[in-house]
C-alpha positions in Angstrom: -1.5 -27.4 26.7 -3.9 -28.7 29.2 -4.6 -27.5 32.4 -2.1 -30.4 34.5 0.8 -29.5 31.8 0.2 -25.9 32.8 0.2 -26.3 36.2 3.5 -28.4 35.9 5.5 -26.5 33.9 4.3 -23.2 36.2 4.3 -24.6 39.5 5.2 -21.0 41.2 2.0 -19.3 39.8 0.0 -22.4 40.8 1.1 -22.7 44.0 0.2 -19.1 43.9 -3.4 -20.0 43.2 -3.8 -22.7 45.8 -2.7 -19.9 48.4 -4.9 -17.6 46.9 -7.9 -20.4 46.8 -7.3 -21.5 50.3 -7.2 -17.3 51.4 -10.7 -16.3 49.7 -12.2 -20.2 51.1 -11.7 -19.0 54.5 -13.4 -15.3 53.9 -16.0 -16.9 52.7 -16.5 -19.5 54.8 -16.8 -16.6 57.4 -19.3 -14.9 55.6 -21.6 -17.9 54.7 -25.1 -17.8 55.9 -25.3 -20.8 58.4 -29.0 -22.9 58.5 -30.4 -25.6 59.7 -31.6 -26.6 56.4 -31.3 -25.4 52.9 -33.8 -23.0 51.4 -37.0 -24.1 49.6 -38.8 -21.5 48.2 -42.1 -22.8 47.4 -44.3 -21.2 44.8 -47.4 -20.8 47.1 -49.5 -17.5 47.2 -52.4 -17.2 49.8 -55.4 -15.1 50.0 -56.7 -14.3 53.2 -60.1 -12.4 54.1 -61.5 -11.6 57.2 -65.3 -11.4 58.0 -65.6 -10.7 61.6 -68.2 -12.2 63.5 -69.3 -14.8 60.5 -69.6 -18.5 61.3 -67.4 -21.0 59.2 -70.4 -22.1 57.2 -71.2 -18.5 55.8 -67.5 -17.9 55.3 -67.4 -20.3 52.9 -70.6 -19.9 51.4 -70.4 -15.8 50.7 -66.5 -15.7 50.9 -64.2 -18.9 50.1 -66.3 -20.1 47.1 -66.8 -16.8 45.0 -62.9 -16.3 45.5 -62.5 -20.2 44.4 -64.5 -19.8 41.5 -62.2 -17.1 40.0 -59.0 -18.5 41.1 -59.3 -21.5 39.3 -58.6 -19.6 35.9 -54.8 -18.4 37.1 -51.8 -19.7 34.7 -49.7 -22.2 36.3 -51.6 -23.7 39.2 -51.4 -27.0 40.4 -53.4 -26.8 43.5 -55.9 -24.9 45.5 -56.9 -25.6 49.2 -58.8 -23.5 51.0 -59.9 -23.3 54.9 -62.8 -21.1 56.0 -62.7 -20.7 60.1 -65.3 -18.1 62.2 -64.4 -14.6 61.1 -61.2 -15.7 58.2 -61.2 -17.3 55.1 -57.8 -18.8 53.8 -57.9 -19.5 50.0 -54.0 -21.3 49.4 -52.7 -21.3 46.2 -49.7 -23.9 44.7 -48.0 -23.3 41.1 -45.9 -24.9 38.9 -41.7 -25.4 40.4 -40.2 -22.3 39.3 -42.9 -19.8 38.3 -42.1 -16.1 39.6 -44.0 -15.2 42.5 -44.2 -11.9 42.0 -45.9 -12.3 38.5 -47.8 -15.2 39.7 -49.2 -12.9 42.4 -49.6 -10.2 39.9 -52.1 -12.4 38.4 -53.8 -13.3 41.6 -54.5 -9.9 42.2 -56.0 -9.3 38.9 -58.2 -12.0 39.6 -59.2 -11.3 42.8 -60.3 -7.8 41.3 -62.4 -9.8 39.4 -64.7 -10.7 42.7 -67.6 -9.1 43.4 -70.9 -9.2 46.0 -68.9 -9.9 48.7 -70.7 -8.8 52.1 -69.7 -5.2 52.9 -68.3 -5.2 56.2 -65.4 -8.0 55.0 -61.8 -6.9 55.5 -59.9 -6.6 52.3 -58.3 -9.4 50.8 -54.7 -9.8 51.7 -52.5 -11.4 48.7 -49.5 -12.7 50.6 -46.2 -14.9 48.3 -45.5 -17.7 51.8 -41.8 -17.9 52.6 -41.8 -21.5 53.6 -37.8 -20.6 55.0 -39.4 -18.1 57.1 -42.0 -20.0 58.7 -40.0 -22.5 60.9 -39.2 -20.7 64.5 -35.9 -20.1 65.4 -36.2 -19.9 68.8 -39.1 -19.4 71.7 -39.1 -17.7 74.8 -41.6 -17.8 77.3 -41.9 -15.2 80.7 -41.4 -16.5 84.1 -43.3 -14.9 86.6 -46.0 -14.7 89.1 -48.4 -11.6 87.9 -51.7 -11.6 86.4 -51.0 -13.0 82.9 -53.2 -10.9 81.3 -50.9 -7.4 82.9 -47.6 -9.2 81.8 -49.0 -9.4 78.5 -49.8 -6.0 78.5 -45.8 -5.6 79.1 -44.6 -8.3 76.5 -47.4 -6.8 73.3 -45.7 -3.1 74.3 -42.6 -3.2 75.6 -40.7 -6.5 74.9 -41.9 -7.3 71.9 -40.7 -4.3 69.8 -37.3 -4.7 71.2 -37.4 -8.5 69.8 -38.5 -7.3 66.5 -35.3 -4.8 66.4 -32.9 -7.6 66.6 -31.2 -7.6 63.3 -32.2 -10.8 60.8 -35.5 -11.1 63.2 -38.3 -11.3 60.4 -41.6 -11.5 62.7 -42.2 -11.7 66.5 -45.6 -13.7 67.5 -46.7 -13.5 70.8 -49.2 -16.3 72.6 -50.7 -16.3 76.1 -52.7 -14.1 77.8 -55.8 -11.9 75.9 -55.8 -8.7 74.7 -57.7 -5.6 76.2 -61.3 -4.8 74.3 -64.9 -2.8 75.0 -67.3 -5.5 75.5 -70.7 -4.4 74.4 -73.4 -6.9 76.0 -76.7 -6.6 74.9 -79.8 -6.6 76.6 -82.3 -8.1 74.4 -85.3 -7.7 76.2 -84.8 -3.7 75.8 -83.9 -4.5 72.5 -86.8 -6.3 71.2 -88.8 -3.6 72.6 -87.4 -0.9 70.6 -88.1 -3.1 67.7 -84.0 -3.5 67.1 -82.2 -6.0 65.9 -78.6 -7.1 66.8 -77.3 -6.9 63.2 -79.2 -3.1 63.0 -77.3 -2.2 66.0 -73.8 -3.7 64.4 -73.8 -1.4 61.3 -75.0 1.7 63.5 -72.0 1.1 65.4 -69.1 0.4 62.2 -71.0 3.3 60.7 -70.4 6.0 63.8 -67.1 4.7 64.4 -64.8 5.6 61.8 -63.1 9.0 60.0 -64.8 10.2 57.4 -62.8 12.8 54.7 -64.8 16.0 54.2 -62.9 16.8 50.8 -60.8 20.6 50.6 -61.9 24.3 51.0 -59.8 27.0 49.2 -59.6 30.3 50.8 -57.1 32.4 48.8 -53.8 30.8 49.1 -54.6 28.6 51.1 -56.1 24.9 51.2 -57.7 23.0 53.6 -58.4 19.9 54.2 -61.6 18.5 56.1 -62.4 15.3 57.8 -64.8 14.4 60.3 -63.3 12.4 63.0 -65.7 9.8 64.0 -63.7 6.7 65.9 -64.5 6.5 70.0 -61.6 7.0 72.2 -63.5 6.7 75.2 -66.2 4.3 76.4 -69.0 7.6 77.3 -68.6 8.4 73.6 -69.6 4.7 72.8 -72.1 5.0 75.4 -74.3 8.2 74.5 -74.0 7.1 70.8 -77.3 7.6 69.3 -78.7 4.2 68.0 -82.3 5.0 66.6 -84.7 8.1 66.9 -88.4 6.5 67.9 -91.0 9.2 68.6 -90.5 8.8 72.3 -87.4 10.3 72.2 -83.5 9.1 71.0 -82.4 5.3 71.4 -78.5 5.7 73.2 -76.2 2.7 73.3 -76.2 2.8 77.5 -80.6 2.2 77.2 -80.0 -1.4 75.6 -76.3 -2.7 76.6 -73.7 -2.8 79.1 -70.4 -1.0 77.8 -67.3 -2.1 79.7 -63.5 -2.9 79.3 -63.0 -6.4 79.9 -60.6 -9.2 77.7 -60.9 -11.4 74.6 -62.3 -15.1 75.2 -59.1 -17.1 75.3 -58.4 -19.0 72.1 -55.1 -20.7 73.6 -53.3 -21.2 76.4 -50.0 -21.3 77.1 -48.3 -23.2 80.0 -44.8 -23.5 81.7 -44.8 -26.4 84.6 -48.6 -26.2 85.2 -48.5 -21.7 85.7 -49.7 -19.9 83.3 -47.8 -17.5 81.3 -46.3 -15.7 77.9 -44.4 -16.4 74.9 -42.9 -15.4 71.8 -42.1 -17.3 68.7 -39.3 -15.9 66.8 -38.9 -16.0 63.1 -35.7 -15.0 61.0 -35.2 -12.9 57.6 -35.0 -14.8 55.2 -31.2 -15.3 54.0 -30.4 -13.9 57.6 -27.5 -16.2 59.3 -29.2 -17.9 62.2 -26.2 -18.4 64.3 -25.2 -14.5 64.4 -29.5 -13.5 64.6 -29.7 -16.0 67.4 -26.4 -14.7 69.2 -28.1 -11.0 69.4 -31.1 -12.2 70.5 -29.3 -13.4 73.3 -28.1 -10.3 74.1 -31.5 -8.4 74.0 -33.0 -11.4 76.2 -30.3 -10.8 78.8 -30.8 -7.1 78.6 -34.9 -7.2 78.9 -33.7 -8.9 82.3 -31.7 -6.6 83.5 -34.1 -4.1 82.9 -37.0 -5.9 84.8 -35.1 -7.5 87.4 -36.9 -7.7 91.0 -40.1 -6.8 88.7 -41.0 -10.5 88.5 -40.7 -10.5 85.0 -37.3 -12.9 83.4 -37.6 -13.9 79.9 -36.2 -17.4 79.3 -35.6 -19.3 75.7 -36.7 -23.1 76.1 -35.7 -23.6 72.6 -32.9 -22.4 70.2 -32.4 -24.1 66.4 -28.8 -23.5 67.2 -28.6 -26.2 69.3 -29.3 -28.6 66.8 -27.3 -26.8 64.2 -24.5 -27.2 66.2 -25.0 -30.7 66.7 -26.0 -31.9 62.9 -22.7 -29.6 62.4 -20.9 -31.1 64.5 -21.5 -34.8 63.8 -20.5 -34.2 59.9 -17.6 -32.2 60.6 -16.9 -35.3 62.7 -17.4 -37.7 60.3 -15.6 -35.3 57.5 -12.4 -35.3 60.2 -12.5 -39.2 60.6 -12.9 -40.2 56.7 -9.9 -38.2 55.6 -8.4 -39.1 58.6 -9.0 -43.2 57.8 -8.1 -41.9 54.1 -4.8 -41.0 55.2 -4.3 -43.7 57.1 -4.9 -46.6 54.6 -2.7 -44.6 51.9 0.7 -44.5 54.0 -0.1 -47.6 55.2 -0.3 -49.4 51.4 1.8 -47.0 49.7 4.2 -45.8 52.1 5.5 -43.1 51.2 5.1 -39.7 53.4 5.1 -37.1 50.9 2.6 -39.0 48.7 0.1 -39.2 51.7 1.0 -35.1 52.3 -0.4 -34.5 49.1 -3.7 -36.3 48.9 -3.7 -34.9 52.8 -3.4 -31.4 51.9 -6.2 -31.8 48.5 -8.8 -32.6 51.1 -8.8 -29.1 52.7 -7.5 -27.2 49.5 -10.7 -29.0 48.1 -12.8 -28.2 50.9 -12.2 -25.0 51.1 -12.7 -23.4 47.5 -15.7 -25.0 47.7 -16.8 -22.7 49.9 -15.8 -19.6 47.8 -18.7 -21.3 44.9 -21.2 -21.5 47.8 -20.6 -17.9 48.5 -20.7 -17.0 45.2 -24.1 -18.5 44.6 -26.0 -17.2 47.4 -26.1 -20.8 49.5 -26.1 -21.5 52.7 -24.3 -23.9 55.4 -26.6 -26.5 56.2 -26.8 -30.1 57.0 -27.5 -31.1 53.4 -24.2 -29.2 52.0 -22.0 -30.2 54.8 -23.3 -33.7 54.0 -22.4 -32.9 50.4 -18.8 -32.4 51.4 -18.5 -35.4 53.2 -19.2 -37.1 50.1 -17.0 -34.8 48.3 -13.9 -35.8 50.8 -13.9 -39.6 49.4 -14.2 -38.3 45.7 -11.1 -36.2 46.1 -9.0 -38.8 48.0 -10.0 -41.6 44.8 -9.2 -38.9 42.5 -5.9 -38.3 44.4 -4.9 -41.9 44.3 -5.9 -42.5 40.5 -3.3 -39.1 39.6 -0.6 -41.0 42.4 -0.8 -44.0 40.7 -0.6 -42.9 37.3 2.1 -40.9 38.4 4.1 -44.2 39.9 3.4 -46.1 36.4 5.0 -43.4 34.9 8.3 -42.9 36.9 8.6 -46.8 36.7 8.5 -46.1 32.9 12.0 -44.3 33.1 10.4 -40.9 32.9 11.5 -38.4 34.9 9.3 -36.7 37.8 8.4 -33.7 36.0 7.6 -35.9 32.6 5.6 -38.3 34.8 
């Protein structure tokens, strides 16, 4: 007996199903993760080193090559581009569709343990797997107001930022505009020269006295203890009477050759809103995190940031929100899915006239539609423009198939049979 025969002679336990099909569609359908796109994860693995203070040249000369050179040796890649920039170097690293990342960075790491003679004061290598579906922004938000843009940043880095990042599904909040707070150290090099310093002497005295150092443990009885010699400044006088070099005329302090004082980083880039300058954040979702409820509490912590600063000339306002054009790309398929079975519908009562025929291919469009959804749950998809154009597709497959069984069925009944043999 094949699965029509069955469905026939037991049309109580299949209508059953339908119900049943149609019931679990729509729980799912509520519980679908909702994109603008379907995602694409990329096998890409970057390396990342920073070398403060280091032109692009000698980045890629003492950093990017040597890490290049024992890259090239690791199972599965296809390609390897790299991008050395003052104070960073940026090895990244394609492989093959469908290799692991997390082996493939396994291996990576191996390899990068396999470096040596890099210059001592370079960070350590970060070994990162990208999320391409995590790099897009979801939304941005910039700060209207009329304060000193380098004191409302001070507010956004400390205050708004973190309740951003609390939003459930937010992956990463990046903030732009404004520069961040730092001791500027500038140099006279005429007192200098004549203590016979140089600038890069004067550089590793000062990573060298500022930083912990662990003293190991002491035992007394019962006891242990554990010893460390804190080292890092905390305030500028401590940076300022630090000893630099001992000449025979007497100690060489910090405050005899330079100028010590709070001031801000050199701007990199500038952010704008109708000519003023001013703040903003980039917003990034979780990966697998529906965008439409992320964006909808985002919303909520934006209008309560403004409640809290309002009158402080500070208002948080989003100039761009992907929901927007999910809504739209939704919007226009669902249209188009409406209007085809619509036209579908149409064209079958008006050639075949009959009612209840037309019901039936009528009610296999949705019945269709919507245990297709259950599969997409099931599978871990998402709702995007690509599956919802997949299901408009899908909506002229099933009305074809519908007519082909209708017809069939009519040959049959013409035959004499009667409508449970047809």
């Amino acid at each position: 007996m094949n699965i029509p025969q069955w469905c026939v002679r037991y049309p109580v336990t299949t209508m059953v199903g339908v119900i049943l099909a149609v019931l679990f569609g729509l729980i799912s359908l509520t519980r679908i993760p909702v994109q603008m796109k379907p995602t694409i994860d990329r096998p890409v693995i970057t390396v990342e080193t920073g070398y403060e203070g280091a032109a692009p040249r000698e980045v890629e000369e003492e950093i990017t090559e040597p890490i290049e050179q024992k890259l090239t040796s690791v199972e599965g890649l296809t390609e390897m581009t790299s991008r050395s920039e003052e104070g960073r170097s940026r090895v990244i690293l394609e492989f093959d569709w469908g290799t692991n990342k997390d082996i493939a960075r396994l291996d990576v790491s191996e390899k990068m343990g396999l470096v040596r003679n890099l210059p001592d004061d370079t960070d350590r290598p970060t070994i990162r797997a990208v999320n391409s579906d995590a790099e897009d922004s979801i939304a941005w938000i910039v700060i209207d107001t009329s304060r000193p843009i380098n004191e409302v940043r001070v507010v956004a880095d400390e205050v708004i930022r973190p309740k951003l990042e609390r939003v459930p599904g937010v992956g990463a909040v990046f903030l732009f505009g404004g520069e961040d707070r730092e001791v500027r150290v500038t140099i006279d090099y005429e007192a200098l020269n004549a203590r016979g310093m140089t600038v890069k002497a004067l550089r590793e005295v000062l990573l060298r006295e500022n930083r912990n150092t662990k003293g190991g443990k002491i035992d007394e009885g019962k006891r242990r203890y554990v010893v460390r010699t804190v080292g890092n400044f905390t305030r500028l006088d401590q940076l300022r009477n630090t000893i630099i070099a001992r000449l025979p005329a007497g100690p060489v302090y910090l405050r005899d050759i330079a100028k010590v004082q709070f001031d801000y980083e050199d701007p990199t880039r500038r952010v704008r809103v109708s000519t003023r300058p001013t703040v903003a954040f980039s917003i990034r979702r979780r990966t697998g995190a529906n965008t439409m409820s992320v964006m909808a509490k985002l919303k909520e912590t934006i209008r309560e940031v403004n409640r809290i600063y309002k009158g402080r000339d500070i208002k948080l306002r989003q100039v761009y929100d992907e929901t927007d054009y999910i809504f739209q790309s939704r919007g226009l398929v669902v249209k188009n899915i409406y209007v085809g079975g619509a036209l579908a519908v149409g064209v079958l009562l008006l050639f075949l006239g009959s009612v209840s025929s037309v019901l039936v291919v009528a009610v296999a469009i949705p019945v269709a539609m919507l245990s297709t959804f259950i599969f997409i749950f099931l599978l871990g998809r998402s709702i995007n423009i690509i599956s919802l154009a997949g299901l408009a597709f899908a909506v002229g497959m099933v009305v074809d198939n519908s007519i082909v069984v209708l017809e069939n069925i009519f040959r049959h009944r013409e035959m004499g049979k009667d409508r449970w043999r047809a």
